[in-house]
C-alpha positions as CSV (number, residue, x, y, z in Angstrom):
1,X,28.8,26.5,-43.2
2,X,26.0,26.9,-45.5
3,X,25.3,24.2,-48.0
4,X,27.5,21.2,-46.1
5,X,26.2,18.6,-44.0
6,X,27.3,18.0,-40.8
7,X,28.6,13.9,-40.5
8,X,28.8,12.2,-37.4
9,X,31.7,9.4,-38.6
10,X,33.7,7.3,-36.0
11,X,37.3,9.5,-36.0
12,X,38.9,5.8,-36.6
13,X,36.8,5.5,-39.6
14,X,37.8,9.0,-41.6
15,X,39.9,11.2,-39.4
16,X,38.3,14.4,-38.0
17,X,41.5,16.0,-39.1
18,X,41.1,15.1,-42.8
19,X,37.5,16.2,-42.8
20,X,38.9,19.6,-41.9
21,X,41.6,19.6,-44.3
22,X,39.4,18.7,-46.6
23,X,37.1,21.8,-45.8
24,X,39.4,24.4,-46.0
25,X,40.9,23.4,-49.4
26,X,37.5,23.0,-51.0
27,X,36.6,26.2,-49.7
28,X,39.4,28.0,-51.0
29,X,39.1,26.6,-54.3
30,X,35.4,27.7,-54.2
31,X,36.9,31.5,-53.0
32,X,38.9,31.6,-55.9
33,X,37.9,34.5,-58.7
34,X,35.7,32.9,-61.2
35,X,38.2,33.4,-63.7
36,X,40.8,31.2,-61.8
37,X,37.9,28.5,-61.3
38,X,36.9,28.9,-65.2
39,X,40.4,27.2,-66.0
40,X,38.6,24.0,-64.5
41,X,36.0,23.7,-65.8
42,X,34.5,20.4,-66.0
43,X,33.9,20.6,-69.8
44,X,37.3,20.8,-70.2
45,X,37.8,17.3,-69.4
46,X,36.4,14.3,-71.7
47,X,35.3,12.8,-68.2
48,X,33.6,16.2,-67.0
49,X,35.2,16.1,-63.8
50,X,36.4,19.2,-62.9
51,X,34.7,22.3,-61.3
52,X,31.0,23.0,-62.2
53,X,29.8,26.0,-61.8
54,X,26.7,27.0,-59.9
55,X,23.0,26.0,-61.7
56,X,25.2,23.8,-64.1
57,X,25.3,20.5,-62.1
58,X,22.8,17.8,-63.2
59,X,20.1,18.0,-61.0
60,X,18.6,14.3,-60.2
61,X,14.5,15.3,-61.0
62,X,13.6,16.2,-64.4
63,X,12.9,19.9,-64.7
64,X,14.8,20.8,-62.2
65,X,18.1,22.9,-61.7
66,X,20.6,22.5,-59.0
67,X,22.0,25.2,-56.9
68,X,25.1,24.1,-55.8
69,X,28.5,24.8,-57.0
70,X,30.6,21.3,-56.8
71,X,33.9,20.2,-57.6
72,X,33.4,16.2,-59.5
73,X,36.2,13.7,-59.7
74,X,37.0,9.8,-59.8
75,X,39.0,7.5,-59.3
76,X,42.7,8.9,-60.7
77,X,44.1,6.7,-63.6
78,X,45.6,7.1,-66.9
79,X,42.5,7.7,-69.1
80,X,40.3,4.0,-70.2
81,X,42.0,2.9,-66.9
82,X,42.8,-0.9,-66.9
83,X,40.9,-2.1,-69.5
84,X,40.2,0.4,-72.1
85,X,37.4,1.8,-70.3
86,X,36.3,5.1,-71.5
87,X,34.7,6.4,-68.1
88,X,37.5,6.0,-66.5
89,X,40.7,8.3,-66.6
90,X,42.2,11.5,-64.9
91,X,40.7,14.2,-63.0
92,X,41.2,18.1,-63.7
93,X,43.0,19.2,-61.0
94,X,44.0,23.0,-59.5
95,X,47.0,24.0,-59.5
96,X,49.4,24.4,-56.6
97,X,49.7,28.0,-57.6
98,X,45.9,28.7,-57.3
99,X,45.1,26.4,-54.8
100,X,47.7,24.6,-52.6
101,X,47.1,21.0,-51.4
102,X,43.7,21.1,-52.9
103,X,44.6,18.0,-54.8
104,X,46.5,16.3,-52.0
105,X,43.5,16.7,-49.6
106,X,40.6,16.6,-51.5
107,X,41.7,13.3,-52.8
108,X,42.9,11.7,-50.1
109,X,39.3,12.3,-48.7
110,X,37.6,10.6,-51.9
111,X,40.1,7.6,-51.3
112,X,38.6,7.4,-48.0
113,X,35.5,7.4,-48.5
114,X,35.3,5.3,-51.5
C-alpha cells in the first residue's frame, strides 16, 4: 500500500508470514477513529513511544515536517531497564479491545528485526 516499502528479505531470515501479520495489525491500529488512537499517544509516555500522529513525527532535516503517521517503540523493559537507564523502559501499547494482537505481532516483528 501507499507509504510502505516493499522488502525483499530471505523468508528464513524474517518469515513472510510475520511480515503479513505484521501489516494487518498496523494497519488496523492506523484504521482506528482518531479518538481510539488519541489514548496512545506518544506524549503520554515519558519515553514518547506510542502513536504519533500525522505531521508530528520528527522529521530528520531541519525545517522540515514529516508526513507520516508512525507507531514508535523499543525495546520492552521495566522503565531505566538494567541499569538505571532513563531511555530505556516500556512501550504504550493498544489494547486488545481496540486492537487485537497488535502488541503480539508488532513486537515480535521489532524483536526480529532488531
Amino acid at each position: 500500500g501507499a507509504g510502505f516499502v516493499k522488502l525483499f528479505i530471505p523468508n528464513a531470515i524474517l518469515p513472510f508470514d510475520l511480515v503479513c501479520k505484521c501489516y494487518e495489525r498496523t494497519k488496523a491500529f492506523h484504521s482506528l477513529p482518531t479518538s481510539t488512537k488519541q489514548i496512545y499517544h506518544y506524549s503520554k509516555n515519558p519515553l514518547e513511544r506510542g502513536w504519533t500522529p500525522h505531521g508530528e513525527e520528527a522529521a530528520y532535516e531541519a525545517g522540515k515536517s514529516t508526513s507520516v503517521s508512525a507507531f514508535d517503540l523499543g525495546r520492552e523493559m521495566p522503565m531505566g531497564g538494567s541499569n538505571g537507564d532513563l531511555n530505556m523502559g516500556p512501550n504504550i501499547w493498544p489494547s486488545e479491545e481496540h486492537c487485537p494482537q497488535f502488541r503480539e505481532q508488532v513486537y515480535l516483528f521489532y524483536a526480529c528485526m532488531s
